[in-house]
N, CA, C and O of each residue as an XYZ file, in Angstrom:
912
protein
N      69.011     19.578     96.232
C      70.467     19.495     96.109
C      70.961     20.301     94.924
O      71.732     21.249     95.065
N      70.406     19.821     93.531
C      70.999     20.859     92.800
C      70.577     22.645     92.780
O      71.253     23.587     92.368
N      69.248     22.631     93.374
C      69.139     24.119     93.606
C      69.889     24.630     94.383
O      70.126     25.776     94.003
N      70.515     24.331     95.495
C      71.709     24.240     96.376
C      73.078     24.905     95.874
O      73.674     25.960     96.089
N      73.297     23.638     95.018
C      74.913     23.848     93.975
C      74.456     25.216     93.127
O      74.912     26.280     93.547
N      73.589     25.247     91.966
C      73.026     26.186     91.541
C      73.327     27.695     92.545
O      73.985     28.693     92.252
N      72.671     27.418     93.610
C      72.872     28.628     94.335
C      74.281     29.225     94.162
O      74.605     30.131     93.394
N      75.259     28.362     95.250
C      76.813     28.183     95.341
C      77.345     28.907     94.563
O      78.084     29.845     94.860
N      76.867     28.375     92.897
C      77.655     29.139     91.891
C      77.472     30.066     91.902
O      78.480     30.715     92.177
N      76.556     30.683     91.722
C      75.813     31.903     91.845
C      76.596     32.750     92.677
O      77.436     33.506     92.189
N      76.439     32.697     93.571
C      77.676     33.181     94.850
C      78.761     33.294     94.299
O      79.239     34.373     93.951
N      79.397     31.970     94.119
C      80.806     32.374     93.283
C      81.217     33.208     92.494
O      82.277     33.833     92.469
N      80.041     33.212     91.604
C      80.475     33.776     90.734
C      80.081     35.395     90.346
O      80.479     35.910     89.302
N      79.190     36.158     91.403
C      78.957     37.155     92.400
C      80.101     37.828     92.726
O      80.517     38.888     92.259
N      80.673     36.978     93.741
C      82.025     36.878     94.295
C      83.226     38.027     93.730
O      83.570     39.176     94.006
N      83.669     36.793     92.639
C      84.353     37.408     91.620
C      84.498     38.032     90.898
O      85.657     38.306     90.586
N      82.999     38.830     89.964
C      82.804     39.665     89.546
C      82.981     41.207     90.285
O      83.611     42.139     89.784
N      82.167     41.242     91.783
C      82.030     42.283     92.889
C      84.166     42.518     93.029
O      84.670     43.605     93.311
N      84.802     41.534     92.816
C      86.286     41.534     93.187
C      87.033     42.009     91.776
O      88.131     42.553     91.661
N      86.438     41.770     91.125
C      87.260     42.407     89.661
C      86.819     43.818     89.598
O      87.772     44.558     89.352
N      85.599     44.490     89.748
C      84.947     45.301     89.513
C      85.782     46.202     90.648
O      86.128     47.330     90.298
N      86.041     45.850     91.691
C      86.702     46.844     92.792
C      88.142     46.992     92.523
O      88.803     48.007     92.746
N      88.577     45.851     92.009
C      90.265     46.343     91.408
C      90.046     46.795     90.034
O      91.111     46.771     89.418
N      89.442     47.044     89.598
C      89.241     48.006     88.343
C      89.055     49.559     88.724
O      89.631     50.494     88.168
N      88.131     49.646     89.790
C      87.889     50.575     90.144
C      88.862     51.395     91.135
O      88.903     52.602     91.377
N      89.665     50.271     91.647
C      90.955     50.732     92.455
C      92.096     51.547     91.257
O      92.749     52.589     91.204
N      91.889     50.578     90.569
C      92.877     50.809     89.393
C      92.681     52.734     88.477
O      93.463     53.512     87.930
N      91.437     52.723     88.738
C      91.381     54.163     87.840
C      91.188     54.850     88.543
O      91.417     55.954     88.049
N      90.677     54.985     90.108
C      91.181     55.451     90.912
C      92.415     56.677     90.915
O      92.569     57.890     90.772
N      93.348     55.087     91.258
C      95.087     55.371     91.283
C      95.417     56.298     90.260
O      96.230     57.222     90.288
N      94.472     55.817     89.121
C      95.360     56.726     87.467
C      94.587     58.316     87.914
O      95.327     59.293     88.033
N      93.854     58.388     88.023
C      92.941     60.019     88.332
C      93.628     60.371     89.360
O      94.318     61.348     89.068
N      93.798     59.968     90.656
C      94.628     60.878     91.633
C      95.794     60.968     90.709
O      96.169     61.998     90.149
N      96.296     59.853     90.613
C      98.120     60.518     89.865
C      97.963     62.036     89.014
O      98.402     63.179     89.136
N      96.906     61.159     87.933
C      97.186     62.607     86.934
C      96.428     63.960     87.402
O      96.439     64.846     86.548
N      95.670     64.312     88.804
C      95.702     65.198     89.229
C      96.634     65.627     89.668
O      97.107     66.700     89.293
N      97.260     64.714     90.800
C      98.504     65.322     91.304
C      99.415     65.317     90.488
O     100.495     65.485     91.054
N      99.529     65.154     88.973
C     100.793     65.530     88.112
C     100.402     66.908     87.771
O     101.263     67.772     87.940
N      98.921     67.362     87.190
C      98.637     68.442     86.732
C      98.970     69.517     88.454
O      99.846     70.382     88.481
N      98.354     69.291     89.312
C      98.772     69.680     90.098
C     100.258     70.372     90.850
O     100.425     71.291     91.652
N     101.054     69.567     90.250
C     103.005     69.876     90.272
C     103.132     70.473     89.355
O     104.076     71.260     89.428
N     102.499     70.484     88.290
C     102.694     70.732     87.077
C     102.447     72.478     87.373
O     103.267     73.332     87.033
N     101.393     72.712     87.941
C     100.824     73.904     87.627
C     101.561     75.027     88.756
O     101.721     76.239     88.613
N     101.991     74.013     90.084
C     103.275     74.934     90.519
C     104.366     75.211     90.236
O     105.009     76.153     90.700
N     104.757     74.346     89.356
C     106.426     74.450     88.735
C     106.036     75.604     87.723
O     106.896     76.399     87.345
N     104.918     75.670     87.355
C     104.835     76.543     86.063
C     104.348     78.134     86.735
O     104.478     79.208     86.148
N     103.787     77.938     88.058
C     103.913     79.278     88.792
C     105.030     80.022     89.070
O     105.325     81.187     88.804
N     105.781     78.862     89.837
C     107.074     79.460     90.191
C     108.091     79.787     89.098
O     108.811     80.780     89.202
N     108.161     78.910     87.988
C     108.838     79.432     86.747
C     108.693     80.872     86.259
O     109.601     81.568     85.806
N     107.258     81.254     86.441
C     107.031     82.708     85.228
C     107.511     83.942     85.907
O     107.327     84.292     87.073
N     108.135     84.505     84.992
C     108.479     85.489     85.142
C     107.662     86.323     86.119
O     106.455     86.555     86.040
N     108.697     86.825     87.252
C     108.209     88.147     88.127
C     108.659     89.433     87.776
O     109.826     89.547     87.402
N     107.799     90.595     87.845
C     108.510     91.852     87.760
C     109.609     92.098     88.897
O     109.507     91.829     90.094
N     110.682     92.674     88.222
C     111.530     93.037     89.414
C     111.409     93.821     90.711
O     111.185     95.006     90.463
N     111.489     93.531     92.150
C     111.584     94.094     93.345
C     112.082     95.648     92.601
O     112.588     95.693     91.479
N     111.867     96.674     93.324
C     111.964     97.884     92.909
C     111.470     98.299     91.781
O     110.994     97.613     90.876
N     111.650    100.048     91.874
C     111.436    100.549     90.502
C     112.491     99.993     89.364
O     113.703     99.799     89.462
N     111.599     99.806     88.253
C     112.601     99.726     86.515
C     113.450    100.634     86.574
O     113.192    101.727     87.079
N     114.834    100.265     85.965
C     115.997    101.431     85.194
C     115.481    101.539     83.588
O     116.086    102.331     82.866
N     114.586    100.903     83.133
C     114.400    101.210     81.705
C     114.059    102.595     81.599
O     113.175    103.189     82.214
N     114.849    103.036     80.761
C     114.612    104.384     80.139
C     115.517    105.379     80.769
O     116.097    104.940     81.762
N     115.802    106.681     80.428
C     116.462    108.339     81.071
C     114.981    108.289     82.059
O     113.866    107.786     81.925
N     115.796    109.247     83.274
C     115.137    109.432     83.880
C     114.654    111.022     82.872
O     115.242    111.550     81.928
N     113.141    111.473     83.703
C     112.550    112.472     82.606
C     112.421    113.473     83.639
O     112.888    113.095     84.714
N     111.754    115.050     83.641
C     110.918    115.607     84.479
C     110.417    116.293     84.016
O     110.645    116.685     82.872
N     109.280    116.799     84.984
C     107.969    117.465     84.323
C     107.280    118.237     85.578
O     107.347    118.087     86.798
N     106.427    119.336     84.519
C     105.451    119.905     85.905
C     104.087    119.788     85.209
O     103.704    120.024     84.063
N     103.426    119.285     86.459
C     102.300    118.044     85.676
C     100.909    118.564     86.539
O     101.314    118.768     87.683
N      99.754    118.799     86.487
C      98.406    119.155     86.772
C      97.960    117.972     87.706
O      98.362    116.928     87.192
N      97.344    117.748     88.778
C      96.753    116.836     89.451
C      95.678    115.827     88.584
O      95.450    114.629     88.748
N      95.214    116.616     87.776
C      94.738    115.576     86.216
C      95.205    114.674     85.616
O      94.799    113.582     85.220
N      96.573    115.502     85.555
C      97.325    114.936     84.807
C      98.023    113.841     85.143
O      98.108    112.831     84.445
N      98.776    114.092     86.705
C      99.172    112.703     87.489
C      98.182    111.883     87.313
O      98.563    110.757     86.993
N      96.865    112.035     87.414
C      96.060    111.082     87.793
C      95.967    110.057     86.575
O      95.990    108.826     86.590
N      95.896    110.616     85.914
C      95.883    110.148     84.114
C      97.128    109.127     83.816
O      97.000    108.013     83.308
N      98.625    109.857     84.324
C      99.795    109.275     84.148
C      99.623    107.806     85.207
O      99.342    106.655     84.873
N      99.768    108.092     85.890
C      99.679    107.011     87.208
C      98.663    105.817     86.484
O      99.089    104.688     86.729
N      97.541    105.826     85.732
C      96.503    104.904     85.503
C      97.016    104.098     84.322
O      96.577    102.997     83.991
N      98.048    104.805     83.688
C      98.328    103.974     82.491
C     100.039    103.694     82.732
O     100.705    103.074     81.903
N     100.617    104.261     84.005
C     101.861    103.491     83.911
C     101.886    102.250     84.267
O     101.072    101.691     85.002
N     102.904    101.747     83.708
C     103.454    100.379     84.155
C     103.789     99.447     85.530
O     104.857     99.897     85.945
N     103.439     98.570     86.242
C     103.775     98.054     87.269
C     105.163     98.338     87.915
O     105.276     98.127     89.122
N     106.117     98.751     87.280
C     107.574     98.930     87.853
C     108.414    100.546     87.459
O     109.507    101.057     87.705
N     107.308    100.879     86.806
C     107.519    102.478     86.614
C     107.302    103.299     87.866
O     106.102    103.376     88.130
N     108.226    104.050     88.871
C     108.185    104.873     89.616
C     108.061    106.146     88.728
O     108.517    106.233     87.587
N     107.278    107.280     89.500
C     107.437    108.121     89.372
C     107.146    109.118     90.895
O     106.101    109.035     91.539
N     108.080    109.851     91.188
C     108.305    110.570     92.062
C     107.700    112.126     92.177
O     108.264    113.071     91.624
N     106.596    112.255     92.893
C     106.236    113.501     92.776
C     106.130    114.515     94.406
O     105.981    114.173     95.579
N     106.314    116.032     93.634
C     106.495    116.873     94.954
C     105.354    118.118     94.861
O     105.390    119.090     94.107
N     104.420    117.805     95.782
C     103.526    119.022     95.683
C     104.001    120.172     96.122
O     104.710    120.232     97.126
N     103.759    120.913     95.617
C     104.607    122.110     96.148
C     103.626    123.592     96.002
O     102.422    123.575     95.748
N     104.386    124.743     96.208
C     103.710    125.955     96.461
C     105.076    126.630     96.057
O     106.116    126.365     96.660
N     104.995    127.881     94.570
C     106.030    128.785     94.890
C     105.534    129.768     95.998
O     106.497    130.156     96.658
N     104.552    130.206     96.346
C     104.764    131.034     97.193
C     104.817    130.774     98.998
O     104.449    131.550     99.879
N     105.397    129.435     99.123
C     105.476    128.789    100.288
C     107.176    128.628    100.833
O     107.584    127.493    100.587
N     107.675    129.051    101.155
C     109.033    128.978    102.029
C     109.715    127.835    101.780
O     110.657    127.529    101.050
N     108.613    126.951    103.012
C     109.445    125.723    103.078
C     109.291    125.080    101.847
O     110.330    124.424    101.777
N     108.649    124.854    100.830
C     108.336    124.589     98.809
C     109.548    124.868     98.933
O     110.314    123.931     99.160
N     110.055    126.162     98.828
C     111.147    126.641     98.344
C     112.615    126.141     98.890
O     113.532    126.118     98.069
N     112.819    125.819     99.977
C     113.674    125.783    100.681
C     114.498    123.843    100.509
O     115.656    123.432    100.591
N     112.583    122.867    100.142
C     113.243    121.897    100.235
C     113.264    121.421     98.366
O     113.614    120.341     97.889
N     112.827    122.496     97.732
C     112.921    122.317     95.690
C     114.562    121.740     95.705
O     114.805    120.605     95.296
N     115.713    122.701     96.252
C     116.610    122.165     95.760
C     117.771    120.675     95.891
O     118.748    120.237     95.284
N     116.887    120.288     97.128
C     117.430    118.769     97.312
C     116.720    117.619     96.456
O     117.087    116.463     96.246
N     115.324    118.473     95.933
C     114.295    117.865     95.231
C     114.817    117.529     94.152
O     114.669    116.408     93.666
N     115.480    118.428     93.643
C     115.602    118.600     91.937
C     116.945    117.821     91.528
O     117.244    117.552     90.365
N     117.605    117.543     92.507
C     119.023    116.454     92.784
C     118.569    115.290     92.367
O     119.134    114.852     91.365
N     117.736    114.662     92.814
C     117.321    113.565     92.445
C     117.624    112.924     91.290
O     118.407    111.981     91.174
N     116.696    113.696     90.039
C     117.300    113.268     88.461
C     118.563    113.162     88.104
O     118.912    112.411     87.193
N     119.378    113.895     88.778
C     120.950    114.005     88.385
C     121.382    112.591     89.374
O     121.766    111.693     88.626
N     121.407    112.258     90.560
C     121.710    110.952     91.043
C     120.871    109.562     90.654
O     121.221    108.393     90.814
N     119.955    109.965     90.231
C     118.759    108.487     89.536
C     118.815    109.110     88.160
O     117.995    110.012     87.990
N     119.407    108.896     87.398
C     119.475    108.804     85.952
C     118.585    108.232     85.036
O     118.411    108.490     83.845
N     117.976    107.303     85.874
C     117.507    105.681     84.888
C     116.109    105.694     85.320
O     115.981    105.679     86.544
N     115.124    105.716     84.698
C     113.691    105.048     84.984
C     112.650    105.552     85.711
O     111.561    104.983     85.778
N     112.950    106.739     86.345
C     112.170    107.491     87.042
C     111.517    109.059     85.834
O     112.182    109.798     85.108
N     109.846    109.028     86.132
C     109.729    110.146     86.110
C     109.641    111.126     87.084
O     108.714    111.017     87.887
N     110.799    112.543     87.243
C     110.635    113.497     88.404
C     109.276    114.612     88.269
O     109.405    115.484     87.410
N     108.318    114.606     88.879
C     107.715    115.488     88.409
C     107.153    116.396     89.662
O     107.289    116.026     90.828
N     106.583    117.479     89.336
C     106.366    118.914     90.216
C     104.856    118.947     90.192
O     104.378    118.679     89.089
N     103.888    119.249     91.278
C     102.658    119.569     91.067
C     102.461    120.788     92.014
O     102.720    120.834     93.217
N     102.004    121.658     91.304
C     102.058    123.442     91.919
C     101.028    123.332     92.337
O     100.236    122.830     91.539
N     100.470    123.694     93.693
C      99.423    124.275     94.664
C      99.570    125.681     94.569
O     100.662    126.200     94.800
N      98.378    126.481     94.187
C      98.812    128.011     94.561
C      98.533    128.375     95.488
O      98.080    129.519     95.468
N      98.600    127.790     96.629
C      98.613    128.064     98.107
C      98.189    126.987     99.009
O      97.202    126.254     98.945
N      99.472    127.066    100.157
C      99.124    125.656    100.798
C      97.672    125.166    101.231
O      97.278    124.000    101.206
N      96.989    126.236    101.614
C      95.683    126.278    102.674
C      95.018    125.716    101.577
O      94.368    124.765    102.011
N      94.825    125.861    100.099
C      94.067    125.867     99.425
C      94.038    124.032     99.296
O      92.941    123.615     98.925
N      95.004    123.044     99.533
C      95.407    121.870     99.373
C      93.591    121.330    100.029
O      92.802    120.558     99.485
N      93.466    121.957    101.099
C      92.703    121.189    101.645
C      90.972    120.887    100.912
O      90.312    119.852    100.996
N      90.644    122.048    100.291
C      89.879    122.272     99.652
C      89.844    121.646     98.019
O      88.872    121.216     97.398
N      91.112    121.755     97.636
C      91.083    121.208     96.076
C      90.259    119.154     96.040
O      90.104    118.271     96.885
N      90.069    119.255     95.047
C      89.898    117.748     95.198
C      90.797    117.066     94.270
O      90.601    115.897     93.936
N      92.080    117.979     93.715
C      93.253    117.304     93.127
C      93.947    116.691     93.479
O      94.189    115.533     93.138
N      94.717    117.702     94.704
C      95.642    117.149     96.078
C      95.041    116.407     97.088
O      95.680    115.770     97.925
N      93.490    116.491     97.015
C      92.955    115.836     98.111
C      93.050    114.086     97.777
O      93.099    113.106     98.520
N      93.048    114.244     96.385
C      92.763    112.492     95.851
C      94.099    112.129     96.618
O      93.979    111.591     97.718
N      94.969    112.306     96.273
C      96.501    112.407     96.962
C      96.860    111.951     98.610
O      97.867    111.429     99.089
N      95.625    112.374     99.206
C      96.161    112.664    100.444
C      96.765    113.916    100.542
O      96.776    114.134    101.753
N      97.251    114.822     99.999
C      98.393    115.823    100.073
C      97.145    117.178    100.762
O      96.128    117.429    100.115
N      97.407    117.803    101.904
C      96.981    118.589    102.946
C      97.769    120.000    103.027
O      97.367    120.942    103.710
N      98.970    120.024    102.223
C     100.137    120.985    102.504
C     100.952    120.576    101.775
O     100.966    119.391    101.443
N     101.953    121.575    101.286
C     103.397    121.774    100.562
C     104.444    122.003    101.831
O     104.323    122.754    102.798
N     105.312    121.262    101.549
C     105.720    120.351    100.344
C     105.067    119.079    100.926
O     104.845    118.620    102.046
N     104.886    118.764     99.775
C     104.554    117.128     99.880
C     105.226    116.029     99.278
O     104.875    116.307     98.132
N     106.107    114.713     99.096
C     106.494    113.893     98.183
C     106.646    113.181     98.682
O     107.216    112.871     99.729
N     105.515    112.328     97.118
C     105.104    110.930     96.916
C     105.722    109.671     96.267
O     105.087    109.551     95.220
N     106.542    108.761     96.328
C     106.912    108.037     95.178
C     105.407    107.168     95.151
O     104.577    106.789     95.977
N     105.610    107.107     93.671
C     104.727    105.735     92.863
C     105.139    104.974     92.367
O     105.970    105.242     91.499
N     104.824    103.730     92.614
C     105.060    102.557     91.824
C     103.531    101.526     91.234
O     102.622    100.811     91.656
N     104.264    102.266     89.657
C     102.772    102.323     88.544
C     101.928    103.193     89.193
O     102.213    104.383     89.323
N     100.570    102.533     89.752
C      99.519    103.443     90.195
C      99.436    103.639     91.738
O      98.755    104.539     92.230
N     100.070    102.864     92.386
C     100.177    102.760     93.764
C     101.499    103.367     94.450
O     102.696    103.456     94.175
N     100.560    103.766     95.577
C     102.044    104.984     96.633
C     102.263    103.641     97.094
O     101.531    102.664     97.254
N     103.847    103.946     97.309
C     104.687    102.907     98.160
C     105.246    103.655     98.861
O     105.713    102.937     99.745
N     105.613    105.016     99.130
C     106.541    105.876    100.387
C     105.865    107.091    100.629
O     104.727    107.099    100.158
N     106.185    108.049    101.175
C     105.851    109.213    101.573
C     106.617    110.306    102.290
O     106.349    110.523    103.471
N     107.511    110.984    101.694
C     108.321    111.278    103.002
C     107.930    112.287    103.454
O     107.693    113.299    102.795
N     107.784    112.144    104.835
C     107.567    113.257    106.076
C     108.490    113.807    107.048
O     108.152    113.905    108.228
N     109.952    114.275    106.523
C     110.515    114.871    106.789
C     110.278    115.983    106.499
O     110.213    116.124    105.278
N     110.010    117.416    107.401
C     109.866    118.725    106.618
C     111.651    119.175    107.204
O     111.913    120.263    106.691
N     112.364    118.879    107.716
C     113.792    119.185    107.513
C     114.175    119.472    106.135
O     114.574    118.401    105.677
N     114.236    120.172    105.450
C     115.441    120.147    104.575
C     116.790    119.574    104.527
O     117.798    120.245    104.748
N     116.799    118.207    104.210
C     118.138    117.800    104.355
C     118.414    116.383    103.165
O     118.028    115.221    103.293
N     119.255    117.040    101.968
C     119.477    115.939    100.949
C     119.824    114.135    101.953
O     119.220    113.074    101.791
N     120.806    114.395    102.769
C     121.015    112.983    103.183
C     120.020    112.209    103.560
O     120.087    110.984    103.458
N     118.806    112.945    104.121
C     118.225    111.716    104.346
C     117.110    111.553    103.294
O     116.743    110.387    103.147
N     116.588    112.336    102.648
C     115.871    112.550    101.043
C     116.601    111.267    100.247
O     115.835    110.450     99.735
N     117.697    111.104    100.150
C     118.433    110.630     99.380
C     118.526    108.921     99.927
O     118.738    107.930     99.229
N     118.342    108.980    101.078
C     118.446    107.617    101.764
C     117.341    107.186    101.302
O     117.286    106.248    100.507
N     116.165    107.911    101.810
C     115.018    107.680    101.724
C     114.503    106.909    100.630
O     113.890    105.863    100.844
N     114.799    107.543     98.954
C     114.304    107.450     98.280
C     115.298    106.070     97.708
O     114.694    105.228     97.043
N     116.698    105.865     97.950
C     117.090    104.412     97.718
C     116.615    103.374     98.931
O     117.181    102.288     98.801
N     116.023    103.411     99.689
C     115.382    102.552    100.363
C     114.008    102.160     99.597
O     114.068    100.956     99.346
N     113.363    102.456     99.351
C     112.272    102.462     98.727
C     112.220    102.161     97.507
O     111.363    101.301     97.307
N     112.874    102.557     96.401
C     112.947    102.578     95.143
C     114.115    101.486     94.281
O     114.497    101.420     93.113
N     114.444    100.656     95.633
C     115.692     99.830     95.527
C     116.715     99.801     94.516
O     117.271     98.822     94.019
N     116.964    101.691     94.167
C     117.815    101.864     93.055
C     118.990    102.322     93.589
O     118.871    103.114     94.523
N     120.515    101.911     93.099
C     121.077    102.290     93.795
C     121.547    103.786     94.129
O     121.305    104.708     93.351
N     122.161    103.946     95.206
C     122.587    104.984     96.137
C     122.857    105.959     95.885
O     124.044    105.936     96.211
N     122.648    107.077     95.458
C     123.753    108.130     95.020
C     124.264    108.766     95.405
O     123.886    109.618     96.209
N     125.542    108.569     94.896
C     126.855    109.418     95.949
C     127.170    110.531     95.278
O     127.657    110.645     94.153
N     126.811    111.456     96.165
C     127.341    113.082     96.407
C     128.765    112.894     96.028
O     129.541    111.980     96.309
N     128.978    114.310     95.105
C     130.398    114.555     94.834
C     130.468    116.122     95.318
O     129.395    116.615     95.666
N     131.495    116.842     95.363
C     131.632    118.206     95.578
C     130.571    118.822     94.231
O     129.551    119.510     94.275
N     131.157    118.365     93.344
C     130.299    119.628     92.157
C     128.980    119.655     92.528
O     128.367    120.696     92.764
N     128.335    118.112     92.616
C     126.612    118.022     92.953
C     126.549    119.278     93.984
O     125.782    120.165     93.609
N     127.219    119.513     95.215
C     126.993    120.685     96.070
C     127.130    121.750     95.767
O     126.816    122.632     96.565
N     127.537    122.001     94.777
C     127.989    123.586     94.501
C     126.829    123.839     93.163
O     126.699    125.041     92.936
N     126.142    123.114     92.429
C     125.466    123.238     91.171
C     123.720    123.080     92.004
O     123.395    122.122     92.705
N     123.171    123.816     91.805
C     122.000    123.436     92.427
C     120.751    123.449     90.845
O     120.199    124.503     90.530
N     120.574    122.508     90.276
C     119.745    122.497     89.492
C     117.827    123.488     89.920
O     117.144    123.468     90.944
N     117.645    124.099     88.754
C     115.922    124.836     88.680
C     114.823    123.912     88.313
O     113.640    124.253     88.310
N     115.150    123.021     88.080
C     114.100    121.789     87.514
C     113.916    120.699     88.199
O     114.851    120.378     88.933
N     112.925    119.982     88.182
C     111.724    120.459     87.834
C     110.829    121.506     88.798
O     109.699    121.823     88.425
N     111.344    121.991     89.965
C     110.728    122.621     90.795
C     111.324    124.395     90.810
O     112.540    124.445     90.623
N     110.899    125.273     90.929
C     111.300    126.624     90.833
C     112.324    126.706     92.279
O     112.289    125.990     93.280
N     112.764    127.274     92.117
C     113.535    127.489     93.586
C     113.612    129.083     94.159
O     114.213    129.444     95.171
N     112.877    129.889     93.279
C     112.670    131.095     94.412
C     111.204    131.372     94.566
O     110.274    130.926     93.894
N     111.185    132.077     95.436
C     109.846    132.453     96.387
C     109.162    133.549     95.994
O     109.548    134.671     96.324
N     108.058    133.353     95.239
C     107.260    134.274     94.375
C     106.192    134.509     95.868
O     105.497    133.693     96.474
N     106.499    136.351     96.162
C     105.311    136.905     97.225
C     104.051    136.875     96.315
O     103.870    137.198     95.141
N     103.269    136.381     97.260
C     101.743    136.836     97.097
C     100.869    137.171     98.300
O     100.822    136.506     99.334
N     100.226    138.215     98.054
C      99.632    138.639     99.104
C      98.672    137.445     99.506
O      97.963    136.684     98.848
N      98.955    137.602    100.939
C      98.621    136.074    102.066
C      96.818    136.719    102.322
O      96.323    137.475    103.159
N      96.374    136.118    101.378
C      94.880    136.099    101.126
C      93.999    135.431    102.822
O      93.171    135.805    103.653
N      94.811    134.361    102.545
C      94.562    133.152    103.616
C      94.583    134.054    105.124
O      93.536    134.332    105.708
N      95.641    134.363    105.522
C      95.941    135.120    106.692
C      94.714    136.096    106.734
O      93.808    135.822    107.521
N      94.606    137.321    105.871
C      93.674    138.288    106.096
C      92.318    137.535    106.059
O      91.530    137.840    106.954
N      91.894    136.520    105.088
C      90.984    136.421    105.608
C      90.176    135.987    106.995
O      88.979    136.071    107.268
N      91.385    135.453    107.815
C      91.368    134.979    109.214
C      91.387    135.863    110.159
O      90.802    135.918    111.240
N      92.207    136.631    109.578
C      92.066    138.176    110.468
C      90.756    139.200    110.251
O      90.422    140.130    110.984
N      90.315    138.879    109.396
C      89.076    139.468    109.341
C      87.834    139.139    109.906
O      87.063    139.895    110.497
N      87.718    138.021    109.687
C      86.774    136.874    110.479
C      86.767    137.000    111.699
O      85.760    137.075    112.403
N      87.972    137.039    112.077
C      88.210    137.151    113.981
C      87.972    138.916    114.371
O      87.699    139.272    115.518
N      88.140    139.961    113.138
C      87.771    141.110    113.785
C      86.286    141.231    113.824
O      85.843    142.038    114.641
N      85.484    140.605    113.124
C      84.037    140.737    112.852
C      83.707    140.119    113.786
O      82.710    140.716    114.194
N      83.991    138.820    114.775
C      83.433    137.896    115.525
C      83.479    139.161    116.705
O      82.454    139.737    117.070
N      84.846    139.481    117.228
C      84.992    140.429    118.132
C      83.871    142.133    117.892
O      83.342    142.653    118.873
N      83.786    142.463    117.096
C      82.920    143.676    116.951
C      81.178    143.389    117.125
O      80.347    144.094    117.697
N      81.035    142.348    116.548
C      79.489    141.804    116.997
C      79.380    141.320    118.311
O      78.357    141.589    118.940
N      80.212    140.693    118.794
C      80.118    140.645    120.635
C      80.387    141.772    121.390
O      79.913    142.000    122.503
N      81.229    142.547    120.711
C      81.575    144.224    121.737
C      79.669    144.732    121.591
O      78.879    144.876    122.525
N      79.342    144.939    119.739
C      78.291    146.123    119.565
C      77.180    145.286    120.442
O      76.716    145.832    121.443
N      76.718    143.865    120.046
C      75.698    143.230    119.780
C      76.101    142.108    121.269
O      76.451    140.930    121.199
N      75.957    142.724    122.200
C      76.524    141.580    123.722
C      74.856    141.082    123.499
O      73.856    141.618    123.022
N      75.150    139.826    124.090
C      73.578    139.060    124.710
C      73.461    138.987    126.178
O      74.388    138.775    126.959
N      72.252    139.181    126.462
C      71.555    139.544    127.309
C      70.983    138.962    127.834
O      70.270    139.433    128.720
């Protein structure tokens, strides 16, 4: 009998301990999820708080321009800033269409005032694009070419070979989410030289003859030298 009662208690008091021990354990539980999920709110409110760079290119600063070495872009581009555009046009003086689309090019700085660098990168001959490994880092295959950057990364490309400011001009406030610039009469009548040359320096078309030569030699060894 009393080993019995003895037991009982035992139990009881088992019982109650196993029942305190689980609402204790309920209890810190509750406090650890909370203060995760506080650090947790915590750490999105403090995401969404911090500062973002602004959508588009920066207005900090005059806009600048330059005629810059494929080195040299490469160099510039690695150490600009996340919201620094800079706008570049490969080009060729001794290429036509170079020439033809420089002066809608060179508009630019005069309607974007603010935050852009304009800059020029000279190919001395289109054909040669393909071969360089300057223009090639680029993508760029041919003149004219233009790239906007934002910091180190292309964000546009335009592939219009039209010559035509209106849509150059669209183009580049779509993209650069700076505003618009509106043409006045004088802008049409003033055609700025910078940063791109605007006349057409001849050079003897290396490229051509050597194609023409190639194709007269292919033809003279099949006339002299037929197979048999």
């Amino acid at each position: 009998m009393r080993v019995s009662f003895v037991l009982f208690l035992s139990l009881v008091n088992y019982c109650r301990a196993t029942d305190v021990f689980f609402k204790l354990f309920d209890r810190t539980s509750h406090a650890q999820c909370t203060l995760v999920e506080n650090q947790s709110f915590n750490s999105i409110v403090e995401y969404l708080a911090a500062p973002r760079p602004p959508p588009g290119c920066s207005t900090k600063g005059s806009t600048t321009t330059t005629i810059i070495t494929p080195r040299g872009l490469h160099d510039h581009l690695k150490e600009a800033p996340k919201t620094k555009c800079t706008l570049v046009m490969f080009f060729s003086s001794s290429c036509h269409f170079s020439m033809r689309f420089s002066p809608y090019y060179n508009r630019i700085p005069i309607g974007y005032p603010n935050g852009l660098l304009v800059a020029g990168v000279e190919i001395e001959r289109s054909w040669v694009a393909e071969l360089s490994p300057g223009p090639a880092e680029f993508g760029v295959l041919g003149t004219p070419t233009v790239i906007l950057f934002q910091g180190r990364k292309e964000i546009a490309r335009y592939n219009n070979s039209d010559p035509n400011f209106e849509q150059l001009n669209s183009w580049m406030h779509k993209h650069s989410k700076l505003p618009l610039y509106e043409i006045d009469e004088k802008d049409e009548i003033d055609v700025p030289s910078e940063p791109i040359p605007t006349e057409l320096t001849k050079t003897f078309p290396y490229g051509v003859w050597i194609s023409y030569i190639s194709l007269a030699l292919v033809i003279f060894v099949r006339k002299c030298f037929p197979q048999t």
